[in-house]
N, C-alpha and C positions, 0 to 999 in steps of 0.2 A: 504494500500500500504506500509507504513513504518512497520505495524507489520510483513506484508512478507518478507520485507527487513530484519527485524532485526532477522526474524525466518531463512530465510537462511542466514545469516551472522554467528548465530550459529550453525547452521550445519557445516559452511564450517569453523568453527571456529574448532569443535571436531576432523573432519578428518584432519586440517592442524596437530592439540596435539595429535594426535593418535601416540602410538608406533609400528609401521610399522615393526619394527628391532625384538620386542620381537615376535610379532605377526609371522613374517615370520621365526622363530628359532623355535616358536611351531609346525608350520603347516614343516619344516622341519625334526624336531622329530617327527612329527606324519606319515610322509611320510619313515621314517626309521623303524618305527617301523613296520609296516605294513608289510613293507617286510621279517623284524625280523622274524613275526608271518610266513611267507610264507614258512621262511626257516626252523619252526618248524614242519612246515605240512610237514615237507619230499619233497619240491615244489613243491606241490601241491594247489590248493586253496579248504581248507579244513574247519570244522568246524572256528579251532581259527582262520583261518585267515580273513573268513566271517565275522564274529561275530565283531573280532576288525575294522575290517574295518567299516558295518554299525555303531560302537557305535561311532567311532571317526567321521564317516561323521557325526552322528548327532548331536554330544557333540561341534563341530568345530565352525558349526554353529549357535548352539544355544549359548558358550563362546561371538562369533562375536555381536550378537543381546544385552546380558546382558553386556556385557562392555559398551554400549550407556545409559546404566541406570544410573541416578547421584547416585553419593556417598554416595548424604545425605541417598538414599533410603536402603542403605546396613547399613548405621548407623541407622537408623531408625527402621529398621528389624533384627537387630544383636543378640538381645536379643532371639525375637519370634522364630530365625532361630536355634539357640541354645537348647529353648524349646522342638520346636518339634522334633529333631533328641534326644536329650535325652530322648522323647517322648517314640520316636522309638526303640533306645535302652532297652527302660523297656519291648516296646512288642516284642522284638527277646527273651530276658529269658523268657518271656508267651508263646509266639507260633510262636516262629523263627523255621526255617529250620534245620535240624541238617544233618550233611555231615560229616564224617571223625572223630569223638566223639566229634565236636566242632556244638555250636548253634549260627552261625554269621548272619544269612541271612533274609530277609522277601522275602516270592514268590511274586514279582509284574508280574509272567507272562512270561512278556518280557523282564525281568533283574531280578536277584535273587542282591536285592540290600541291601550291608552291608555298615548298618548305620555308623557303627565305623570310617569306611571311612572316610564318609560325618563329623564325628565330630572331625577329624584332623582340618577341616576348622572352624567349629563353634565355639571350643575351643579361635580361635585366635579371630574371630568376635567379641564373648562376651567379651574377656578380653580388645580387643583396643578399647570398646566402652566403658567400666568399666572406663581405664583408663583415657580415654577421657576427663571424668567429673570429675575426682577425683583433687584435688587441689594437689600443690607440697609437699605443708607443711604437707598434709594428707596422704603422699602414704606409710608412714612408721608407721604406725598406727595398732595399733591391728586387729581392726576391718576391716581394707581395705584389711591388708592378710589373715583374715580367712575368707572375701568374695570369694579373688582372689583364694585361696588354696582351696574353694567348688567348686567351677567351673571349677576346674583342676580335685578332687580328684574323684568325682562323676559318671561322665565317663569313668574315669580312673577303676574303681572297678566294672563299669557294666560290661566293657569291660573286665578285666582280669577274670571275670568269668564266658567267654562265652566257653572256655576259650583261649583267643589271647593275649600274651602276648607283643610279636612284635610291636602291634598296639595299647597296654595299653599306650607301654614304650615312642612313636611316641606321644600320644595323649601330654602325660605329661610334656614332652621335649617341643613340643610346645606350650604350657602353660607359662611353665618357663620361656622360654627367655622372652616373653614380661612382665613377672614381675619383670626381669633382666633392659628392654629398659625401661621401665617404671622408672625406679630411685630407685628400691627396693633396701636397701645398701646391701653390701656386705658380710657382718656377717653374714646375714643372708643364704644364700647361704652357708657359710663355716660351720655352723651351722648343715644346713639340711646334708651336705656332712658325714659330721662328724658321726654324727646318725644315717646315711642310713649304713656305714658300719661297726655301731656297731648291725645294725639290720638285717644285710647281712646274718647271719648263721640260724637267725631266718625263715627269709622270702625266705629261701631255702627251707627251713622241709614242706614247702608250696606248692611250687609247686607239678607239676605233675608228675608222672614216667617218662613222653618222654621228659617234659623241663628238668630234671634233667641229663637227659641220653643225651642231646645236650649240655650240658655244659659241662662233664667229654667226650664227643667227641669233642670240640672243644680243651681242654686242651692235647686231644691225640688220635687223629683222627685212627692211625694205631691199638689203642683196637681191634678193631671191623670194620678190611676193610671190608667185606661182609654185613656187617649188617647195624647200627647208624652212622660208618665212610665211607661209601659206598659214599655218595651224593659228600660230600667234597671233598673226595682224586680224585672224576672223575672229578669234576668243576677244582680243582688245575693243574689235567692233561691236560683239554680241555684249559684250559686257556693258559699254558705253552706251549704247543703242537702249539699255533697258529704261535708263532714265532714274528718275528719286522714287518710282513705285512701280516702274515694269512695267511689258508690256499687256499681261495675265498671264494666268495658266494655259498650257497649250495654244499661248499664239507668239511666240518667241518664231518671228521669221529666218535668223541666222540659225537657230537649230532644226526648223523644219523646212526647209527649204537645202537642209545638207550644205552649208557652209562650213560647218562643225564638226570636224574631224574628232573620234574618238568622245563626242560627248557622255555617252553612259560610263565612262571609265576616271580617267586622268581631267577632264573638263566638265565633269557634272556642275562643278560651280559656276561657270560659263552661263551654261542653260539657264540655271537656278538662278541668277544675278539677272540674266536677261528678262524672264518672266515677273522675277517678280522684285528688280530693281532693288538703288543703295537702302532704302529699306529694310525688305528683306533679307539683302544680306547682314543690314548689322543683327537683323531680328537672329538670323543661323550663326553669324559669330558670336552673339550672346549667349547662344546656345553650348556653345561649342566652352564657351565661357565659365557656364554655371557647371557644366560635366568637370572641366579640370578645375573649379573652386571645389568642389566634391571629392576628388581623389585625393586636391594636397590637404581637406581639413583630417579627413581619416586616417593621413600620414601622420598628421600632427598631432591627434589624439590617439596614437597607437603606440603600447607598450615596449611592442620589442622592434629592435633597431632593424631586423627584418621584413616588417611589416611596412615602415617608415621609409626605408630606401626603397622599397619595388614602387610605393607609392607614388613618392616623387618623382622617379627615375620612368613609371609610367605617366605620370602629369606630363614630364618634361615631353614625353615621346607623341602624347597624342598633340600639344604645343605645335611641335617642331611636325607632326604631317600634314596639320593645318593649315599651317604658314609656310611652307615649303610649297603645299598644292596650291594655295590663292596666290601666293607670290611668283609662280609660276605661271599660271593660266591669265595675271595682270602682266606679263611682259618682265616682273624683278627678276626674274632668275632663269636659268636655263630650263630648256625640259627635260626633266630628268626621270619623270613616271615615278609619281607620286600619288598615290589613291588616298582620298579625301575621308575619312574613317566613318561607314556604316554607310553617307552616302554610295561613294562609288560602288560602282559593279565588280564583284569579284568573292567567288566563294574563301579564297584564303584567306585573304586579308580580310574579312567579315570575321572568320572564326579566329582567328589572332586577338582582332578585338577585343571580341568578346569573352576570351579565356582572360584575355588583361581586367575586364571590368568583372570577370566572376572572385576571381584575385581579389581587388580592393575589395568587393562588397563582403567578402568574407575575412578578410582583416579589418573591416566597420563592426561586423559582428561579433568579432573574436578582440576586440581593442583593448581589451583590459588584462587579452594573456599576455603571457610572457612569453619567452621563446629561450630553452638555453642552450 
């Protein structure tokens, strides 16, 4: 009788600490996007809009079910979880899919599912569970940054030689910060800064004919309006063209009239801006706003230092694919294929997501363990 008691005590204990607020900002970006996808179909309900609709009914609920998972369990599994996606990684250069001259994919069938995704989230697992255990006195240690710097670099070069560079540079940035949150000093950082752009002209001569041709297009997009400058100069149109409230839903002429290259993917924001103008978009960056105020308060009301690094080190991540996709599809930065988080079309990057947001909601729940 009291083990019942105390078993639903904690039950009703998890749904009182449940974040209800993050929880209903997702299921409301996920209910946007949806429609997004509808309105790439030409409105119609089309392949992508099937497609995303199924992954996110299923991704939705299955985020709901792992965020009742304790914490310790994702600390406990961080490592393993790490393993096998790097795993994975090694079998997409053995006998990935190859689409587009790139080899990102394993066929599971039902999801052509790219790892690199998934090891956005891993990256950050491994390193808050690293740091976890590492003492203060030791985090500035030789040997603690050339663990933390393997575990960055590793995936990071599987990756850039599938070849994604977009999603090397994603992987790596979320790395870094939490060698950053972690108490790594600061030299160090000004160090590597230092070095990377005296190795800038080198690790150009590297890339590929089309990365190189997206960077002297973003430096001058009007080279080659028909051509490499084509994407940009109609996203810069569709975006402007929307005005301070849009044009409405499904009448965005730059995306249905096929001006809009790759709009369900890397430019959904494009679409979304054009329809429903600077409005709406600060309406979606608020959005986007109130989800990372939610991850970093849970960091900061969470007991163990485990909980508090993936947190922020995930704040930082979905930040940085935010502003990386809008500043991209606005002409700041190069194109580098950067999917807009729950928006965009893409069953892997949806489920990355969403193991990241089952993650925090179950260190909201769990805030008051510890971790040792």
């Amino acid at each position: 009788m009291r083990n019942n008691f105390s078993q639903n005590t904690s039950i009703f204990q998890k749904l009182r600490d449940y974040d209800y607020v993050l929880l209903m900002s997702i299921l409301i970006l996920g209910v946007i996007s949806i429609f997004a996808m509808y309105s790439t179909d030409g409105g119609e309900i089309l392949f992508h809009t099937k497609s995303h609709f199924v992954k996110f009914s299923i991704f939705f609920p299955m985020m709901l079910i792992l965020s009742f998972v304790n914490i310790k369990f994702w600390h406990a599994g961080s490592y393993l979880f790490y393993l096998i996606i790097l795993g994975l990684l090694v079998w997409v250069a053995l006998y990935g899919v190859q689409a587009s001259g790139s080899k990102r994919w394993i066929n599971l069938y039902f999801l052509n599912l790219q790892p690199s995704e998934l090891m956005k989230i891993a990256v950050i697992l491994c390193l808050a569970k690293y740091f976890h255990r590492i003492r203060t006195e030791r985090i500035n240690h030789f040997s603690t940054i050339l663990v933390s710097l393997t575990i960055i670099i590793v995936p990071t070069i599987l990756v850039i030689t599938q070849p994604d560079l977009g999603t090397s540079i994603l992987i790596s940035l979320s790395g870094l910060i939490i060698l950053w949150l972690s108490g790594l000093r600061i030299k160090y950082f000004v160090y590597s800064f230092i070095l990377f752009l005296i190795s800038l002209p080198f690790a150009i001569s590297f890339l590929k004919p089309y990365q190189k041709l997206r960077i002297l297009t973003f430096i001058d997009p009007d080279r080659d309006p028909l051509g490499s400058g084509y994407q940009i100069i109609q996203s810069k149109i569709a975006v402007g063209s929307g005005g301070l409230t849009g044009k409405g839903f499904l009448k965005g002429t730059q995306s249905y009239l096929d001006f809009l290259p790759e709009k369900h993917t890397d430019f959904i924001f494009t679409l979304f801006s054009e329809e429903f103008g600077f409005v709406g978009s600060i309406l979606l960056l608020l959005l986007y706003g109130l989800i990372i105020y939610r991850i970093i308060r849970t960091g900061l009301i969470s007991r163990s230092f485990f909980s508090r690094l993936f947190c922020f080190g995930f704040a930082f991540a979905i930040f940085l694919y935010v502003s990386i996709n809008m500043s991209m599809v606005l002409g700041l930065l190069p194109i580098v294929g950067s999917p807009l988080p729950i928006m965009s079309y893409g069953g892997s990057s949806l489920l990355a997501t969403m193991i990241g947001f089952s993650i925090v909601l179950s260190a909201k729940i769990n805030h008051n363990q510890n971790i040792s």
